[in-house]
N, CA, C and O atoms as a Tripos MOL2 file, in Angstrom:
@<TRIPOS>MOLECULE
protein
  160   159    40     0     0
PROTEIN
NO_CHARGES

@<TRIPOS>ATOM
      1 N          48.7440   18.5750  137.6440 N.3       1 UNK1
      2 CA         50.0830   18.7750  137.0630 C.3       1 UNK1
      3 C          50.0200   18.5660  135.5570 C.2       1 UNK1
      4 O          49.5780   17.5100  135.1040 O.2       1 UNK1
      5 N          50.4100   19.4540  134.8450 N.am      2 UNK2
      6 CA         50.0000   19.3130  133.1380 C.3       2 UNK2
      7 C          51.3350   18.7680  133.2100 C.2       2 UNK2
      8 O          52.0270   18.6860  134.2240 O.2       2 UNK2
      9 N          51.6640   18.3640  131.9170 N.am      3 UNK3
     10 CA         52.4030   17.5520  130.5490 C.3       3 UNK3
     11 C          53.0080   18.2540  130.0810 C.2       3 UNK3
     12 O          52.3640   18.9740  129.3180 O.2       3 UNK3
     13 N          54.1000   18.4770  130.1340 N.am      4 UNK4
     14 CA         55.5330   19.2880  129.3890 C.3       4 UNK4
     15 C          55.7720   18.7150  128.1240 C.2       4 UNK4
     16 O          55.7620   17.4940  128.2860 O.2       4 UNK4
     17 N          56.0010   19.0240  126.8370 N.am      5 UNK5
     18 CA         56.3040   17.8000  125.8060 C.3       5 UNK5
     19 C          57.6300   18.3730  126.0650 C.2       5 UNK5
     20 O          57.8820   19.5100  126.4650 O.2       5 UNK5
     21 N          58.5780   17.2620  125.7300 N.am      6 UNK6
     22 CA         60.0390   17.1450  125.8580 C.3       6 UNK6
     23 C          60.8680   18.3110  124.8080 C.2       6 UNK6
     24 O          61.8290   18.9700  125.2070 O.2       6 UNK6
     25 N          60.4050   18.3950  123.6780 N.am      7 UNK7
     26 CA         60.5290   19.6860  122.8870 C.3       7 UNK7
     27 C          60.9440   20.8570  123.9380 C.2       7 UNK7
     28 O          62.0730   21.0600  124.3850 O.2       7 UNK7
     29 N          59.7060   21.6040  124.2330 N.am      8 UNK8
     30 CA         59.6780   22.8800  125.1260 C.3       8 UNK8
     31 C          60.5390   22.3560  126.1260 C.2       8 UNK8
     32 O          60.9130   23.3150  126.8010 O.2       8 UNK8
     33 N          60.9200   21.5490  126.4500 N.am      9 UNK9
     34 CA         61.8020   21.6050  128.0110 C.3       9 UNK9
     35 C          62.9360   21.6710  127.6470 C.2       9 UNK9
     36 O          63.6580   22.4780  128.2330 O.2       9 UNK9
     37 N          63.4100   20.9840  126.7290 N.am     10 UNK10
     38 CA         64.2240   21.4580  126.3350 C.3      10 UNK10
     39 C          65.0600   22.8350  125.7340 C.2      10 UNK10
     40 O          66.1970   23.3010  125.8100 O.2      10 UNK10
     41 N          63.6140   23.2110  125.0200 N.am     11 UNK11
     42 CA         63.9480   24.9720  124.4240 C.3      11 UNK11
     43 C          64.1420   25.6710  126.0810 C.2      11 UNK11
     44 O          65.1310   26.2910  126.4710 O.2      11 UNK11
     45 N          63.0810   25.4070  126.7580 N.am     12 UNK12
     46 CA         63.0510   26.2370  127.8380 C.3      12 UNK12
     47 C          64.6740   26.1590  128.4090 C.2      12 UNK12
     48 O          65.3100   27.1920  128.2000 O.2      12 UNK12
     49 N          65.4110   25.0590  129.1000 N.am     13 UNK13
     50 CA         66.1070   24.8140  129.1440 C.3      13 UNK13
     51 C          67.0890   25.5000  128.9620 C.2      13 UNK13
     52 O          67.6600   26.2250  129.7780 O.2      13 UNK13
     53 N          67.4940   25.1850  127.1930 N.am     14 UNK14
     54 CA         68.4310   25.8380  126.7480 C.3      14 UNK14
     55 C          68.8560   27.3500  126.9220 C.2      14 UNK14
     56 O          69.9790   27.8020  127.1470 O.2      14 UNK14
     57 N          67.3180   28.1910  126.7100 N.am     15 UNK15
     58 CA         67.3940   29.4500  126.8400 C.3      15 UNK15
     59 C          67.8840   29.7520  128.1240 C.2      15 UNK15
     60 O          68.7490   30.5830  128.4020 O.2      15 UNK15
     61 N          67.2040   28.9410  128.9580 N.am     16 UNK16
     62 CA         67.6920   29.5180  130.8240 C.3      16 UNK16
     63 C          69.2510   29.3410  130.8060 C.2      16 UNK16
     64 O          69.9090   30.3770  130.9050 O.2      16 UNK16
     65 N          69.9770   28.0440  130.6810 N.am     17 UNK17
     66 CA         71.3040   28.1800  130.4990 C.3      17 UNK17
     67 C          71.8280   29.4470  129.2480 C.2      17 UNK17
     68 O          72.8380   30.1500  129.2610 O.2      17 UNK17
     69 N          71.1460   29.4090  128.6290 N.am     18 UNK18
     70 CA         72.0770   30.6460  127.8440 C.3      18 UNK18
     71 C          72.0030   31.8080  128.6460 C.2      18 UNK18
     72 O          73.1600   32.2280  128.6580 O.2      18 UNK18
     73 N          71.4610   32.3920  129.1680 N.am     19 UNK19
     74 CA         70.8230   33.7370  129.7370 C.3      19 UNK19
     75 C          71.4690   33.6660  131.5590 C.2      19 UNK19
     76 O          71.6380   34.6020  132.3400 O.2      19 UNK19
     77 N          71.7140   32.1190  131.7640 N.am     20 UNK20
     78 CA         72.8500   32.3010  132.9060 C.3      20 UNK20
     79 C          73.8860   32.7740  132.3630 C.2      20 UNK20
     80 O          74.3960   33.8100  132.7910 O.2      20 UNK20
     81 N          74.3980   32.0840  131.2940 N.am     21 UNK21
     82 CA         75.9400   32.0460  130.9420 C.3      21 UNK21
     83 C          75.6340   33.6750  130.3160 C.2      21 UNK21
     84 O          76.1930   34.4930  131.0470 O.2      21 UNK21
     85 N          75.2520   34.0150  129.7170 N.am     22 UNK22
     86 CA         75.5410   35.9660  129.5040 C.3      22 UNK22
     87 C          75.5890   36.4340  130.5660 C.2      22 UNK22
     88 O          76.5760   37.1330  130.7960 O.2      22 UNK22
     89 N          74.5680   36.2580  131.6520 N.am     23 UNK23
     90 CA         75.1540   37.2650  133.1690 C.3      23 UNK23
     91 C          75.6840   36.6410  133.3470 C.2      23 UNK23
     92 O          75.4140   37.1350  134.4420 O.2      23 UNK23
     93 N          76.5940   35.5540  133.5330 N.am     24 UNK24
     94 CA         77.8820   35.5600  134.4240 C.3      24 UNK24
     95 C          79.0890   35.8700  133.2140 C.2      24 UNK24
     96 O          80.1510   36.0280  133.8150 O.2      24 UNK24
     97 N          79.2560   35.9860  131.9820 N.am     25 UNK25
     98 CA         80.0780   36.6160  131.2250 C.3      25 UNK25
     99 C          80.1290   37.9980  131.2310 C.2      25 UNK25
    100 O          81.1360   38.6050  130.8670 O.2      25 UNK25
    101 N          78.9050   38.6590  131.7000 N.am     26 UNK26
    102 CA         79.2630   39.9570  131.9270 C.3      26 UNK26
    103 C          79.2090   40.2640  132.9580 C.2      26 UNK26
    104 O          78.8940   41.4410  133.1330 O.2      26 UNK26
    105 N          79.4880   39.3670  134.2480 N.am     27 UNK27
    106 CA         79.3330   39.3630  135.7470 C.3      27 UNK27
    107 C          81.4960   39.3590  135.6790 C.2      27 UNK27
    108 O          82.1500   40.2980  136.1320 O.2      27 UNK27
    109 N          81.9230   38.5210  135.2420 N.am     28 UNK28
    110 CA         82.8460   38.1830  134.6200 C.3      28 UNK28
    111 C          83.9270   39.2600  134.1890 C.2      28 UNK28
    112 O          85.0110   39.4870  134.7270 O.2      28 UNK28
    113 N          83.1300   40.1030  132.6440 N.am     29 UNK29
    114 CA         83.8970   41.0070  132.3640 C.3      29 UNK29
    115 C          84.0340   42.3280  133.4200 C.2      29 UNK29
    116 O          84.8580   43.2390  133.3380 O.2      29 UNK29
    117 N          83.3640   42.2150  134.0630 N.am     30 UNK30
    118 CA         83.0320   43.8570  135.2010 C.3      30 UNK30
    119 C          84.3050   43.1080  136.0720 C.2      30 UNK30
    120 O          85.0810   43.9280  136.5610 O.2      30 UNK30
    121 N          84.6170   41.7340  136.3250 N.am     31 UNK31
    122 CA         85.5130   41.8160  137.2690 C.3      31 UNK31
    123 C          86.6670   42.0290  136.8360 C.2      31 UNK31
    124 O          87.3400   42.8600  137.4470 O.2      31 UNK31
    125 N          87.0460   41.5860  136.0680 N.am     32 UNK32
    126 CA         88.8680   41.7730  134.8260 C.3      32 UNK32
    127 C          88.6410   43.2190  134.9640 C.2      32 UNK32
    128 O          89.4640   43.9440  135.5230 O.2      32 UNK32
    129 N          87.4920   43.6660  134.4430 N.am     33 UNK33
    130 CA         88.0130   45.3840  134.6140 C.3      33 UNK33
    131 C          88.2070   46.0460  135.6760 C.2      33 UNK33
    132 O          89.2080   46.7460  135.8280 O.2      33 UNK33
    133 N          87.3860   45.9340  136.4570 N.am     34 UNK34
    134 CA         87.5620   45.9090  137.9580 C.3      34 UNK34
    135 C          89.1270   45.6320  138.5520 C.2      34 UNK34
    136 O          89.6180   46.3160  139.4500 O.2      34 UNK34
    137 N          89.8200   44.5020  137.8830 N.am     35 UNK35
    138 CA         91.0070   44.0220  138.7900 C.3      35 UNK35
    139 C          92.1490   44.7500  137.5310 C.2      35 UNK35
    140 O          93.3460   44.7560  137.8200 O.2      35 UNK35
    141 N          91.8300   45.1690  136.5620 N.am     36 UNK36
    142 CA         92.9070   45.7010  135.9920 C.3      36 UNK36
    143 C          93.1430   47.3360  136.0520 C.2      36 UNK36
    144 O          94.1030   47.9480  135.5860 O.2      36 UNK36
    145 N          92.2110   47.7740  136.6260 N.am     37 UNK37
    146 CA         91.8090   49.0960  136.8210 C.3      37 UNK37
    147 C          93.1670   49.5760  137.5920 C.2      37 UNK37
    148 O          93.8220   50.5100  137.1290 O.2      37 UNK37
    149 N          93.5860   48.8690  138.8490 N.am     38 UNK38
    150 CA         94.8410   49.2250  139.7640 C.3      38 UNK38
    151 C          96.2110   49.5170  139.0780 C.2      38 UNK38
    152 O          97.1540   50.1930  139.4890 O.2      38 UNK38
    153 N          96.0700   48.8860  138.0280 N.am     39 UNK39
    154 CA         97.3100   48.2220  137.3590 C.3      39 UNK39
    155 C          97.6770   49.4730  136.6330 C.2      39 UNK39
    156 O          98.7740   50.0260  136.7090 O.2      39 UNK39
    157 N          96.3790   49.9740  135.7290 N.am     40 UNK40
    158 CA         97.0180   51.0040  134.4210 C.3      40 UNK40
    159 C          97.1830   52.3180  135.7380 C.2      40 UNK40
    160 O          97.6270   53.4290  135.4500 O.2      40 UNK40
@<TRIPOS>BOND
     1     1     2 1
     2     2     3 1
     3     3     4 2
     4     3     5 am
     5     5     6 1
     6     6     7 1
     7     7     8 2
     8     7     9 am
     9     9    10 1
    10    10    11 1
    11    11    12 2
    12    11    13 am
    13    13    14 1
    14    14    15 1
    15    15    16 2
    16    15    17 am
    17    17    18 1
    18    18    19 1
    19    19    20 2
    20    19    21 am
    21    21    22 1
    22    22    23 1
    23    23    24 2
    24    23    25 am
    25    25    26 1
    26    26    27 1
    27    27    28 2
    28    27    29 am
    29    29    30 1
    30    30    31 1
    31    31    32 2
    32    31    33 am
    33    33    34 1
    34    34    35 1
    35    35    36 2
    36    35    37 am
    37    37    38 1
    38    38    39 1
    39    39    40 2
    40    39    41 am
    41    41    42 1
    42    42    43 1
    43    43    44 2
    44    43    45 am
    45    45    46 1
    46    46    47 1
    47    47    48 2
    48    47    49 am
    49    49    50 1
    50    50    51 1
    51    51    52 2
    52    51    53 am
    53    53    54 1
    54    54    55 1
    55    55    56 2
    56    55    57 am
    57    57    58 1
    58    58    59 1
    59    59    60 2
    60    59    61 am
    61    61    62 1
    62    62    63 1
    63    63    64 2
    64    63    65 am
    65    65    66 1
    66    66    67 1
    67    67    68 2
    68    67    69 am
    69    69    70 1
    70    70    71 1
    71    71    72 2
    72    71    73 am
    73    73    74 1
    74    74    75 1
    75    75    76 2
    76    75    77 am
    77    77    78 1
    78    78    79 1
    79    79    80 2
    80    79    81 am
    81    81    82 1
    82    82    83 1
    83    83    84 2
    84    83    85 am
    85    85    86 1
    86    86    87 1
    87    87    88 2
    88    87    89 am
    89    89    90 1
    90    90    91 1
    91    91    92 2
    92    91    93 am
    93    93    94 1
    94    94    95 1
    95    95    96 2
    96    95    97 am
    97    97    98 1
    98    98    99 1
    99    99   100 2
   100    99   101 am
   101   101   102 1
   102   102   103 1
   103   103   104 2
   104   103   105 am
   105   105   106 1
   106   106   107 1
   107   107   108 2
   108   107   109 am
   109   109   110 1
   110   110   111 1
   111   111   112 2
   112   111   113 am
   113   113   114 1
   114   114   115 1
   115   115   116 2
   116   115   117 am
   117   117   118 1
   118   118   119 1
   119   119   120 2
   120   119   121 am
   121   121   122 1
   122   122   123 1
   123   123   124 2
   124   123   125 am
   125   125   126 1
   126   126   127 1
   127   127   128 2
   128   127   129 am
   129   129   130 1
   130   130   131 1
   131   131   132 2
   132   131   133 am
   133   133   134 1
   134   134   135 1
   135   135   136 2
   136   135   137 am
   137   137   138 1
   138   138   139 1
   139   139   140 2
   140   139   141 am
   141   141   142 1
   142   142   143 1
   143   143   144 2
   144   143   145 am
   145   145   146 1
   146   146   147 1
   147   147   148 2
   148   147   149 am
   149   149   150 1
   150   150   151 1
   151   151   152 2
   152   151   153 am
   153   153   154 1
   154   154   155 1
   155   155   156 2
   156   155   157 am
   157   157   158 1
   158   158   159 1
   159   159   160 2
@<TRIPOS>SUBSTRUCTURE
     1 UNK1         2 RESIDUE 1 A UNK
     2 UNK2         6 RESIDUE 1 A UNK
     3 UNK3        10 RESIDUE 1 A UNK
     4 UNK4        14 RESIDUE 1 A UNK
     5 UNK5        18 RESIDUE 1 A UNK
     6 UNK6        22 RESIDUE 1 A UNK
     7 UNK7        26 RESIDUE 1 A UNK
     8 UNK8        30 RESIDUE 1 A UNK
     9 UNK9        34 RESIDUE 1 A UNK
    10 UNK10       38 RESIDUE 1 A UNK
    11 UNK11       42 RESIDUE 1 A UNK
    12 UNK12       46 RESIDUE 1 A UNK
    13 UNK13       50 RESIDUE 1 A UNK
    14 UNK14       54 RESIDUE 1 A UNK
    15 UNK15       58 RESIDUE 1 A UNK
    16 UNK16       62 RESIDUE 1 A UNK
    17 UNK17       66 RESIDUE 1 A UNK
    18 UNK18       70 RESIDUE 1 A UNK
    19 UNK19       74 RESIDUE 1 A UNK
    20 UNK20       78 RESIDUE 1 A UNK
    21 UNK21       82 RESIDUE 1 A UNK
    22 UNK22       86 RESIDUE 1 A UNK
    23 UNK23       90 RESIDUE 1 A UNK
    24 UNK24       94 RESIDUE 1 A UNK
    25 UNK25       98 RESIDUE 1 A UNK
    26 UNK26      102 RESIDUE 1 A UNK
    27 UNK27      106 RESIDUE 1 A UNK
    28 UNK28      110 RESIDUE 1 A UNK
    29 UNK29      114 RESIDUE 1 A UNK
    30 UNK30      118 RESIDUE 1 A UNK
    31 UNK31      122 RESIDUE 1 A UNK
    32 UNK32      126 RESIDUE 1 A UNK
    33 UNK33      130 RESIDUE 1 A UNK
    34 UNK34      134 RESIDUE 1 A UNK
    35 UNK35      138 RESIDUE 1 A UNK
    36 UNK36      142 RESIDUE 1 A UNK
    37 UNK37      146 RESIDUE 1 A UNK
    38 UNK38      150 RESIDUE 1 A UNK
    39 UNK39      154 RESIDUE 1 A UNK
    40 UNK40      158 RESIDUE 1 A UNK
């Protein structure tokens, strides 16, 4: 089992939460459009 330095786990980290939070913001926007679509 190698040695992570706390640095990279963190970068790693961060990036994975960012790159959730964009697909579910554009998981997100497809649904508002999706649910406003009936409306206009």
């Amino acid at each position: 089992m190698q040695i992570i330095p706390i640095e990279m786990f963190i970068v790693f980290s961060v990036e994975k939460y960012r790159k959730l939070h964009y697909i579910n913001t554009l998981r997100h926007q497809e649904e508002i459009a999706f649910f406003r679509r009936p409306l206009i």
